[in-house]
Biopython code that builds the backbone (N, CA, C, O; Angstrom):
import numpy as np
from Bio.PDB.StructureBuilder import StructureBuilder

atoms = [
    (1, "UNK", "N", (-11.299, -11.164, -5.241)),
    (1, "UNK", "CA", (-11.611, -9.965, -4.501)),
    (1, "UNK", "C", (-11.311, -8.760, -5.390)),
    (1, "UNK", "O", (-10.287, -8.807, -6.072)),
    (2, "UNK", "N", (-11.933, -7.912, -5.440)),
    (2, "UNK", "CA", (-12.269, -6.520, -6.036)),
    (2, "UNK", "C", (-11.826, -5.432, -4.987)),
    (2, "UNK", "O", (-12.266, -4.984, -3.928)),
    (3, "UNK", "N", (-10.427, -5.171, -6.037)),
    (3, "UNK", "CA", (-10.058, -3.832, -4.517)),
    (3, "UNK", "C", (-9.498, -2.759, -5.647)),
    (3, "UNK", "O", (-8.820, -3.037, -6.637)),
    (4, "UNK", "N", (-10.021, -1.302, -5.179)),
    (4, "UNK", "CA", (-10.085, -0.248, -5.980)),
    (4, "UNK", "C", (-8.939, 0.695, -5.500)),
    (4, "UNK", "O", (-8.455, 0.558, -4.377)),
    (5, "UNK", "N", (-8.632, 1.387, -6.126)),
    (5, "UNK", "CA", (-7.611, 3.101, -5.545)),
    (5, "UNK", "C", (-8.481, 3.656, -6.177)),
    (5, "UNK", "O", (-8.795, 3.584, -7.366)),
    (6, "UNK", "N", (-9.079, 4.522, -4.902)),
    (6, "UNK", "CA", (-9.394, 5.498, -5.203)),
    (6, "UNK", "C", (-9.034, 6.706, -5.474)),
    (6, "UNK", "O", (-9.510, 7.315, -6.432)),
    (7, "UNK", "N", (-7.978, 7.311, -4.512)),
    (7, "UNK", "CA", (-6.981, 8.066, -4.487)),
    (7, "UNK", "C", (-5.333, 7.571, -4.647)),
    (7, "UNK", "O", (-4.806, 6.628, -4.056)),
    (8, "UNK", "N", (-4.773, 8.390, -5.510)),
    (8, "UNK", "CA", (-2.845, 8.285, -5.085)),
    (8, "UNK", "C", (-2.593, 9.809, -5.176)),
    (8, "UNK", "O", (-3.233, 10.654, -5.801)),
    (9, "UNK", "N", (-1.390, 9.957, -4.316)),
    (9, "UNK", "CA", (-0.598, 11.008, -4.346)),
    (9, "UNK", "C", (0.392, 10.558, -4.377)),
    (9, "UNK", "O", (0.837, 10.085, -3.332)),
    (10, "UNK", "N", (1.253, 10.501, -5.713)),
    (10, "UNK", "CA", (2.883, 10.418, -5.848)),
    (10, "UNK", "C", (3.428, 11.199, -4.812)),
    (10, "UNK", "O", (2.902, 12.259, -4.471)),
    (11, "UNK", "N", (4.952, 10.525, -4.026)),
    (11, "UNK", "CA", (5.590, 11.353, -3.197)),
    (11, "UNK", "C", (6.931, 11.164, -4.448)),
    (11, "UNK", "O", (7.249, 10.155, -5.077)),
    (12, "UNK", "N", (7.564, 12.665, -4.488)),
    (12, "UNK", "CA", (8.883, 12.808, -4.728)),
    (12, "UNK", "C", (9.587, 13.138, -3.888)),
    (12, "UNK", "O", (9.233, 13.774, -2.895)),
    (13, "UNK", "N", (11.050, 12.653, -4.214)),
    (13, "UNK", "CA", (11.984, 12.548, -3.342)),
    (13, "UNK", "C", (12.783, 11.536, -2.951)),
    (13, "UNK", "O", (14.002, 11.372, -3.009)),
    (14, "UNK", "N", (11.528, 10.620, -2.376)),
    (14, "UNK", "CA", (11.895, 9.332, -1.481)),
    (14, "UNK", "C", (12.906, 8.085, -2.440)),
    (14, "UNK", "O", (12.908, 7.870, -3.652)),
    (15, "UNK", "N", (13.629, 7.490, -1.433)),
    (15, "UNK", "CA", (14.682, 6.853, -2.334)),
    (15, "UNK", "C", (13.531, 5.684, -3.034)),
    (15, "UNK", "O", (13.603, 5.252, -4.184)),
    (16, "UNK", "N", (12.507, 5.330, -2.036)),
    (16, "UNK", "CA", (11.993, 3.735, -2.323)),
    (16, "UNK", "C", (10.211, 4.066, -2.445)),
    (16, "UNK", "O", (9.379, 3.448, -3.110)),
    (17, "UNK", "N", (10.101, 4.746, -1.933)),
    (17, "UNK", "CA", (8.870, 5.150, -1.625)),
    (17, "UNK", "C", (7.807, 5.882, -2.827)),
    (17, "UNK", "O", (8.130, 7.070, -2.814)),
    (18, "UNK", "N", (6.919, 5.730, -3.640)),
    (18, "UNK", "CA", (6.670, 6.422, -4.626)),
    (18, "UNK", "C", (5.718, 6.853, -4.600)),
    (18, "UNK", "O", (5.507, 7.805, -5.351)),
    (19, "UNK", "N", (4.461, 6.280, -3.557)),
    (19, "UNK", "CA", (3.432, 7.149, -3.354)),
    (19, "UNK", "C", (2.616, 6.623, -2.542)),
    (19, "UNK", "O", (2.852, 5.442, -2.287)),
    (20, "UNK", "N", (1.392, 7.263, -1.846)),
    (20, "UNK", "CA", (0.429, 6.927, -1.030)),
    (20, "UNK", "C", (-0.835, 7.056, -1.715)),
    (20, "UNK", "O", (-0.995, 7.894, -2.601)),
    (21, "UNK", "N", (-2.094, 5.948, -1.195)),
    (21, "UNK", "CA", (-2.873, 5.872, -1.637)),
    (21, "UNK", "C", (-3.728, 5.461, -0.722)),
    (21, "UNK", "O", (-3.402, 5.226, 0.441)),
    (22, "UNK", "N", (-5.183, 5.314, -1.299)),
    (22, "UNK", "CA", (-6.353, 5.190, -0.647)),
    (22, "UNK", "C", (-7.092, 3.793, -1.469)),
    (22, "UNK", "O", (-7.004, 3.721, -2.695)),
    (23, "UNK", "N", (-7.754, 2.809, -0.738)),
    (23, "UNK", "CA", (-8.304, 1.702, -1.574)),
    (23, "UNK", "C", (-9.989, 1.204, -0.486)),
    (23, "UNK", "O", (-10.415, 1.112, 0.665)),
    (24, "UNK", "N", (-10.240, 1.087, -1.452)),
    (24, "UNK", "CA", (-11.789, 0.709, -1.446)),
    (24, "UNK", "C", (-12.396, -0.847, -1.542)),
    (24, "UNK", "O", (-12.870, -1.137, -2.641)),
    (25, "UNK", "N", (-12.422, -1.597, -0.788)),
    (25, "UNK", "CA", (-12.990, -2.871, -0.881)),
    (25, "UNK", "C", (-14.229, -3.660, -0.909)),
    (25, "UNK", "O", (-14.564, -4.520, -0.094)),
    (26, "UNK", "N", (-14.904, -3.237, -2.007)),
    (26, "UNK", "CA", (-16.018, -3.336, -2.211)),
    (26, "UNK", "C", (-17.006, -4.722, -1.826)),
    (26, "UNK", "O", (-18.232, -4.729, -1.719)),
    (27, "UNK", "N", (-16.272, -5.615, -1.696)),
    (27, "UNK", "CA", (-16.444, -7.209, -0.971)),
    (27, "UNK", "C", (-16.620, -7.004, 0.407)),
    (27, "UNK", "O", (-17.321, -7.763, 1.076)),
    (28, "UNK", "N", (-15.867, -5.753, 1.019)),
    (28, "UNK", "CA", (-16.271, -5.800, 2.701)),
    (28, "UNK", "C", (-17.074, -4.507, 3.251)),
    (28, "UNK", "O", (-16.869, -3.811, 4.246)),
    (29, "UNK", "N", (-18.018, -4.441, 2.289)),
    (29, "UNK", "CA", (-19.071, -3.755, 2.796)),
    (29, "UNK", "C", (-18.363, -1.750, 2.445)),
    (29, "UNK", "O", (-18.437, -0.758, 3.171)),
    (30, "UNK", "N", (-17.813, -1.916, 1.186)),
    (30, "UNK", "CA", (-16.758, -0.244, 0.415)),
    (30, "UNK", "C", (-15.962, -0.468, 1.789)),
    (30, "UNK", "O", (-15.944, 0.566, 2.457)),
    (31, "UNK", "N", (-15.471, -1.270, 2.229)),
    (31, "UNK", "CA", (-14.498, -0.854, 3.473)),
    (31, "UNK", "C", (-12.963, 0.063, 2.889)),
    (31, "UNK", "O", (-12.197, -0.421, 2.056)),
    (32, "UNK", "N", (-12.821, 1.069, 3.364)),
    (32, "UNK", "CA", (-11.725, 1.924, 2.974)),
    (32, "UNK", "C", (-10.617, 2.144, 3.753)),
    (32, "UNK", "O", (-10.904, 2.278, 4.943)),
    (33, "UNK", "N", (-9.796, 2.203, 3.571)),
    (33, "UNK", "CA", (-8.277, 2.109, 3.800)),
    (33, "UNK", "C", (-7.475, 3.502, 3.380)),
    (33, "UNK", "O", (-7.134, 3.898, 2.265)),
    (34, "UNK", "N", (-7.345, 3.952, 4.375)),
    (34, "UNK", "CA", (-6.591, 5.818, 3.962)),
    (34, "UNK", "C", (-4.764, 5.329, 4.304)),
    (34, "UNK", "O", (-4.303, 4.331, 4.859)),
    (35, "UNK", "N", (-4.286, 6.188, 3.865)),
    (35, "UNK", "CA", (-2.707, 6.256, 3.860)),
    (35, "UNK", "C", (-1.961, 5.039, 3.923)),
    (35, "UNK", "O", (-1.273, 4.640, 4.863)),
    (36, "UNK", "N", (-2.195, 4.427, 2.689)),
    (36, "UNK", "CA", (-1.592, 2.279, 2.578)),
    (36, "UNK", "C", (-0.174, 3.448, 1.242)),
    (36, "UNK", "O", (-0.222, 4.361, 0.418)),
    (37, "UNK", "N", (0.607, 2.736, 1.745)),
    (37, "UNK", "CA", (1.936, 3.525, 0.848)),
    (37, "UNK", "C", (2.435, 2.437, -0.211)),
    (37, "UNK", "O", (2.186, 1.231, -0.220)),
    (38, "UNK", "N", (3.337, 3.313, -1.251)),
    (38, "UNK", "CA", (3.479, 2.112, -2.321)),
    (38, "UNK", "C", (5.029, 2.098, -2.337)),
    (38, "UNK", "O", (5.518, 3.187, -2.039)),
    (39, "UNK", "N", (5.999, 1.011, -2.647)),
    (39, "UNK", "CA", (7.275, 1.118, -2.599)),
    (39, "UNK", "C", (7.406, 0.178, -4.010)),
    (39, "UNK", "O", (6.778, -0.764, -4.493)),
    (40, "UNK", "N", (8.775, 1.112, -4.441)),
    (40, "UNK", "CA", (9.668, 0.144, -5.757)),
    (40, "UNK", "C", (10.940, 0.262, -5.301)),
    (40, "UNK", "O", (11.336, 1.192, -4.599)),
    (41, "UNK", "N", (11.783, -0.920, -5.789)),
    (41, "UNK", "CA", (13.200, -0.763, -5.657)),
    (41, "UNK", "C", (13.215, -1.771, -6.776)),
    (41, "UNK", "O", (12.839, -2.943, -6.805)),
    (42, "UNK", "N", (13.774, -0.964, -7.720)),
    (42, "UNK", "CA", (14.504, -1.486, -8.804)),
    (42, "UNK", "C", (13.049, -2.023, -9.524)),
    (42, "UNK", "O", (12.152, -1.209, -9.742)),
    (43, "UNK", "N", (12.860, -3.827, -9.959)),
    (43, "UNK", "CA", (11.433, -4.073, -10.445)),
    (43, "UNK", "C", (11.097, -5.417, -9.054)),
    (43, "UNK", "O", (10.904, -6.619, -9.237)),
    (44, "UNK", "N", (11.120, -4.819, -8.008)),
    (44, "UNK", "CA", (10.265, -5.489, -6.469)),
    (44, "UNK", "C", (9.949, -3.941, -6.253)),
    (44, "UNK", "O", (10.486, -2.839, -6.365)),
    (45, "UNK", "N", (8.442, -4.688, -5.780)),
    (45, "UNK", "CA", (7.114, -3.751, -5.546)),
    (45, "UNK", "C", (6.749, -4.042, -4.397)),
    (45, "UNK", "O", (7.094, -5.214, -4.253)),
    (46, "UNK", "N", (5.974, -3.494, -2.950)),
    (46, "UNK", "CA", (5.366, -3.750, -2.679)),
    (46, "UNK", "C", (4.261, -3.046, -1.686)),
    (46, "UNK", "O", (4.430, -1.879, -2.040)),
    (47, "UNK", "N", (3.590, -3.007, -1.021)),
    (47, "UNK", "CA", (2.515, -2.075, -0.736)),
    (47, "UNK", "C", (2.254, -1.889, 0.901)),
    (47, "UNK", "O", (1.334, -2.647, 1.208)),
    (48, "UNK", "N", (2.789, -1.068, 2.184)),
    (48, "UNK", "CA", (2.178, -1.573, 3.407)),
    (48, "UNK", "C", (1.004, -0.673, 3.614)),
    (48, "UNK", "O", (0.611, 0.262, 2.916)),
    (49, "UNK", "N", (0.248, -1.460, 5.401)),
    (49, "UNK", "CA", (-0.368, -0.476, 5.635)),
    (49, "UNK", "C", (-0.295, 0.527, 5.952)),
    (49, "UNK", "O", (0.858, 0.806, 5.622)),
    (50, "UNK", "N", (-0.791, 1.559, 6.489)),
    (50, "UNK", "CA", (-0.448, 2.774, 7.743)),
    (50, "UNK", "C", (0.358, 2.587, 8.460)),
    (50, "UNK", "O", (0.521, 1.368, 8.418)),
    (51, "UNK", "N", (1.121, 3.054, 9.241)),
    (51, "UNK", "CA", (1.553, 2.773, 10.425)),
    (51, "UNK", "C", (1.989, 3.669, 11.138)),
    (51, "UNK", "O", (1.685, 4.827, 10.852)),
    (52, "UNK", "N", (2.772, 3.417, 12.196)),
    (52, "UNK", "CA", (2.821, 4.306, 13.469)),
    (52, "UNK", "C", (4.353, 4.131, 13.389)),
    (52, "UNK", "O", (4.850, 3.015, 13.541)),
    (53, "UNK", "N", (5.089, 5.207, 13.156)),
    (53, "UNK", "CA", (6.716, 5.740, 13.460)),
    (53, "UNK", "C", (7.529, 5.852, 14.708)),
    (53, "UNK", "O", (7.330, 6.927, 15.273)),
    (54, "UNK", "N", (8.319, 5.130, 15.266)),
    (54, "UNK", "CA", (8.902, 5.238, 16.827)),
    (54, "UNK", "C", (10.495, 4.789, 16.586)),
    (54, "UNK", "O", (10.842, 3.875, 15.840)),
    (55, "UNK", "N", (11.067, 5.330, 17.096)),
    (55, "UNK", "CA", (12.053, 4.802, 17.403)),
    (55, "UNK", "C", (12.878, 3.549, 18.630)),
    (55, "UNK", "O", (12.788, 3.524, 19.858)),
    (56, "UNK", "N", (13.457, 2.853, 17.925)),
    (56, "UNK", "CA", (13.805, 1.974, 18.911)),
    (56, "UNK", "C", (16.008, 2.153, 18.886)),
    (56, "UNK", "O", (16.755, 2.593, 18.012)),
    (57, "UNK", "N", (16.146, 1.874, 19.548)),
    (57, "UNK", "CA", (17.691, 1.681, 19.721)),
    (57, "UNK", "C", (18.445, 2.916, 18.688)),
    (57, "UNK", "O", (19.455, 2.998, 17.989)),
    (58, "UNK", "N", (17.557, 3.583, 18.981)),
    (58, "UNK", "CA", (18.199, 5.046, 18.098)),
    (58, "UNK", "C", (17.847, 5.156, 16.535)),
    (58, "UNK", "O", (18.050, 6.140, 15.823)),
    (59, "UNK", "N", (17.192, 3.756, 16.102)),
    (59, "UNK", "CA", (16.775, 3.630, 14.306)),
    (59, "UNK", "C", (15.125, 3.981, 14.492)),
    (59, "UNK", "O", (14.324, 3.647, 15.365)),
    (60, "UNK", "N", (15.000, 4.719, 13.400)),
    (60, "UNK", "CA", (13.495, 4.545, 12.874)),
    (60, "UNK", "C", (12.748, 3.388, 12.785)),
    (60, "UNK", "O", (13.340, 2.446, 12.259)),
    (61, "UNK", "N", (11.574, 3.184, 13.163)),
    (61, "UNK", "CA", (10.834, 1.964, 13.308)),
    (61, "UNK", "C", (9.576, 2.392, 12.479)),
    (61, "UNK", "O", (9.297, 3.582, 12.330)),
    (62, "UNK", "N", (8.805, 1.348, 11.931)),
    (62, "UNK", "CA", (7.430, 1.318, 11.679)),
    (62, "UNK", "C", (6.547, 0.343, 11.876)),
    (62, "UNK", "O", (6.723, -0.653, 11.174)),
    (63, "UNK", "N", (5.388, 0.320, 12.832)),
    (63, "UNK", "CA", (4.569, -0.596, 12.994)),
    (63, "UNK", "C", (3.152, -0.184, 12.563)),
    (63, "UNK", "O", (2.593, 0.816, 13.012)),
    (64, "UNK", "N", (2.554, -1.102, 11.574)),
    (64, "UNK", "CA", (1.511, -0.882, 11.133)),
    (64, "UNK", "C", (-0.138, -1.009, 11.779)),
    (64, "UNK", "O", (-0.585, -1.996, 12.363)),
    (65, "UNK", "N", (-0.407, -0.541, 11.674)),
    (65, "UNK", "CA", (-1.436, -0.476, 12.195)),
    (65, "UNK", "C", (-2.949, -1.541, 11.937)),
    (65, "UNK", "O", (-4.064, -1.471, 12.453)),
    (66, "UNK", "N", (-2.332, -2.559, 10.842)),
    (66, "UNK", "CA", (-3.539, -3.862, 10.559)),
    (66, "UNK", "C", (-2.537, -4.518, 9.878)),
    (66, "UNK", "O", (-1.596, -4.047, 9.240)),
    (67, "UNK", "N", (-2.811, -5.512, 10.060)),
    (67, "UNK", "CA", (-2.005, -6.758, 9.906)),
    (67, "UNK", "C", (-2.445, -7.909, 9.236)),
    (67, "UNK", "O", (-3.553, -8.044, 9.755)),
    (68, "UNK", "N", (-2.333, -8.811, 8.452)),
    (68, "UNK", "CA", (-2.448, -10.427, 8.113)),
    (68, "UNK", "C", (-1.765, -11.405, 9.401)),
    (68, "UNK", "O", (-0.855, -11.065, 10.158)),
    (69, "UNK", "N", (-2.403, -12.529, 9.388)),
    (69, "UNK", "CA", (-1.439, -13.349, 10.699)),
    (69, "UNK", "C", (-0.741, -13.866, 10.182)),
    (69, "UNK", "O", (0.393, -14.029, 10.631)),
    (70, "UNK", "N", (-1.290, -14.526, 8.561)),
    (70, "UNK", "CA", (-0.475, -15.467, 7.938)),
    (70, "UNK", "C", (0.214, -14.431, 6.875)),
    (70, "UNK", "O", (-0.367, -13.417, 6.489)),
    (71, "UNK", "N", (1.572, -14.828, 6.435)),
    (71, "UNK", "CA", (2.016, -14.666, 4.933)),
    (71, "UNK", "C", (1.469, -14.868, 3.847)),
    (71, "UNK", "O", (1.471, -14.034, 2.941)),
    (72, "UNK", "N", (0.931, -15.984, 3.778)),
    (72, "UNK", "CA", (-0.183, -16.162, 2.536)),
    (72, "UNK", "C", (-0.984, -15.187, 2.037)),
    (72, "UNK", "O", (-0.835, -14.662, 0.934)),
    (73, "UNK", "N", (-1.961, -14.897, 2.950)),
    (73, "UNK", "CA", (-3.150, -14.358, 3.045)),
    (73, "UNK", "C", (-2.285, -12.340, 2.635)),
    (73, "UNK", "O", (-2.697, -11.389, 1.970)),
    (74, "UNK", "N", (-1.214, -12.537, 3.343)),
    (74, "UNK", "CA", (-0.785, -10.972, 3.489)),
    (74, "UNK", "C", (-0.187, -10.895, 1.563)),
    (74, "UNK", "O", (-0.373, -9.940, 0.809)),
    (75, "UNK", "N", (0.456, -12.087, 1.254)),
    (75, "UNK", "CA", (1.204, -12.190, -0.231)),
    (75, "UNK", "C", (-0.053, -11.769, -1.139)),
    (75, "UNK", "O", (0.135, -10.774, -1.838)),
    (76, "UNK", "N", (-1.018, -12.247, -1.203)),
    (76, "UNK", "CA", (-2.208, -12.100, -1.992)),
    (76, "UNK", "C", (-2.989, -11.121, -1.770)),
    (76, "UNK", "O", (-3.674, -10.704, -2.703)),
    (77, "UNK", "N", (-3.088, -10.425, -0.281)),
    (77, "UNK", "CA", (-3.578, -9.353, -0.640)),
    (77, "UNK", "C", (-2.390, -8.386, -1.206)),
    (77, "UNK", "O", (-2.933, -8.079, -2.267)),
    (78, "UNK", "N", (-2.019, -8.182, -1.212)),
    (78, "UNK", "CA", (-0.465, -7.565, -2.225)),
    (78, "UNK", "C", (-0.544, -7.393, -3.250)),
    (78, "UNK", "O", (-0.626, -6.292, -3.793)),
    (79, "UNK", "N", (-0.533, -8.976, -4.017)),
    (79, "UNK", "CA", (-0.957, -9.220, -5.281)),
    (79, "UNK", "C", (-1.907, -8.118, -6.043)),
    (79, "UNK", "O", (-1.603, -7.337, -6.945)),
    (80, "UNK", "N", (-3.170, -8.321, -5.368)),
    (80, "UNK", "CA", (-4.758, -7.844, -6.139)),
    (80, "UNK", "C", (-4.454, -6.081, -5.664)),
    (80, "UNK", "O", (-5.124, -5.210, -6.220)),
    (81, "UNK", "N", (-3.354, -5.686, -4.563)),
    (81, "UNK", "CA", (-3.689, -4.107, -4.547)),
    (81, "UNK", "C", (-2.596, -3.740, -5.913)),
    (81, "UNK", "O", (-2.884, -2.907, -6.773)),
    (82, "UNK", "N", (-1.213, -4.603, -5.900)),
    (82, "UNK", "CA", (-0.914, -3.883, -6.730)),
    (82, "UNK", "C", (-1.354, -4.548, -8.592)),
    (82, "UNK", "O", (-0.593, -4.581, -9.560)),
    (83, "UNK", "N", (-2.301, -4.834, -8.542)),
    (83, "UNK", "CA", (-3.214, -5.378, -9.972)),
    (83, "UNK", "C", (-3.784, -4.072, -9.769)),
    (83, "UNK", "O", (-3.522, -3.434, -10.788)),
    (84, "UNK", "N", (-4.491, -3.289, -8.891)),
    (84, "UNK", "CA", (-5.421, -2.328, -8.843)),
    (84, "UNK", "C", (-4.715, -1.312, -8.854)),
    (84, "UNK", "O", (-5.443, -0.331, -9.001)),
    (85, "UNK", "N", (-2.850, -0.830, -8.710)),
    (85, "UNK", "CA", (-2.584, 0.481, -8.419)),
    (85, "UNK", "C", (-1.644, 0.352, -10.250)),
    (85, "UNK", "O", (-1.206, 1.298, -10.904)),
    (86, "UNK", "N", (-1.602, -1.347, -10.665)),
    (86, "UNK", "CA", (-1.464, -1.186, -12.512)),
    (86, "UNK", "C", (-3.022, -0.325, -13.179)),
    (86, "UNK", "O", (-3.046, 0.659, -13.919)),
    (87, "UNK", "N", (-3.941, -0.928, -12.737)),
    (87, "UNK", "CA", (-4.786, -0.070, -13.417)),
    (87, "UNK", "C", (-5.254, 0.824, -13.303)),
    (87, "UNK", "O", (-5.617, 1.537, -14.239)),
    (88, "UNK", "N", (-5.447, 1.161, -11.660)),
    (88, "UNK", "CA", (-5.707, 2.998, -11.599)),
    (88, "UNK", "C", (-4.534, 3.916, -12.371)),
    (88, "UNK", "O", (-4.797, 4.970, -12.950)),
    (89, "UNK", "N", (-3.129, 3.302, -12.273)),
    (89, "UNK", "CA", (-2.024, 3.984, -13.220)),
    (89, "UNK", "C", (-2.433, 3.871, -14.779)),
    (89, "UNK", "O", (-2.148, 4.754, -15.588)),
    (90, "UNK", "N", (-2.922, 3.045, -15.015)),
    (90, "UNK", "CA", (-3.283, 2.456, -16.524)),
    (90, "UNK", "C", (-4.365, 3.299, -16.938)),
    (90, "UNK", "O", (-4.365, 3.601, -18.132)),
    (91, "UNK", "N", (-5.450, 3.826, -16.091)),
    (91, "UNK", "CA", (-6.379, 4.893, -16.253)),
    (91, "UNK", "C", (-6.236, 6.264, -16.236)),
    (91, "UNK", "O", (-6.860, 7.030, -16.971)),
    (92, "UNK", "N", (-5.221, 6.664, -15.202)),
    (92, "UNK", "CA", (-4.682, 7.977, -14.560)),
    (92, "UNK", "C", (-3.484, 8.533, -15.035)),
    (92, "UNK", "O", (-3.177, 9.710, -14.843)),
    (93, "UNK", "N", (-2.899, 7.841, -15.558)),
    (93, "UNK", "CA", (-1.330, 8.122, -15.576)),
    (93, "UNK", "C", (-0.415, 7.523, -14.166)),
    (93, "UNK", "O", (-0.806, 6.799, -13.251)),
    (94, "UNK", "N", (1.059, 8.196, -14.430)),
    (94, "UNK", "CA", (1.612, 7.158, -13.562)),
    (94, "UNK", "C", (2.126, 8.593, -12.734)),
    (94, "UNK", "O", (2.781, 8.506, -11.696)),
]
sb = StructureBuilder()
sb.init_structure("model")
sb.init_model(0)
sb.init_chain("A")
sb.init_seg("    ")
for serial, (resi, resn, name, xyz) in enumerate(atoms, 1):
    if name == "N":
        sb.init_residue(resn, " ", resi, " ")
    sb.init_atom(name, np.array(xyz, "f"), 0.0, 1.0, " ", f" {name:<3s}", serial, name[0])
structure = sb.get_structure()
């Protein structure tokens, strides 16, 4: 599968959080994906979708707004976005 960034906006500041982006899936008809965020801690990476902010029992919550059912399927798409946010960095700068 062929999945693009089209857009990033680095966020500064955030302890874990390093930026938001936009991706393009050209296999499902350019299906596009606005505000998918990128996280590092330390050298673990990993990428969610959108989601929706609420609080529960007084802590911050986040529930996303599209989902995988399986782990598998969710590990690998992971994989190929962040192959695509090495090379939009690899093209763009970081």
């Amino acid at each position: 599968m062929t999945i693009e960034v089209i857009k990033y906006h680095k966020i500064n500041g955030s302890t874990f959080m390093m930026g938001k982006f936009s991706l393009k899936i050209p296999k499902w008809g350019n299906f596009i994906i606005h505000d998918m965020s990128y996280f590092q801690k330390g050298h673990q990476r990993w990428v969610s979708f959108p989601s929706k902010q609420f609080e529960k029992d007084g802590e911050k919550k986040y529930m996303p707004y599209n989902k995988f059912e399986d782990d598998k399927t969710l590990k690998a798409f992971q994989e190929q976005v962040l192959k695509a946010l090495d090379e939009y960095f690899k093209l763009n700068g970081n």
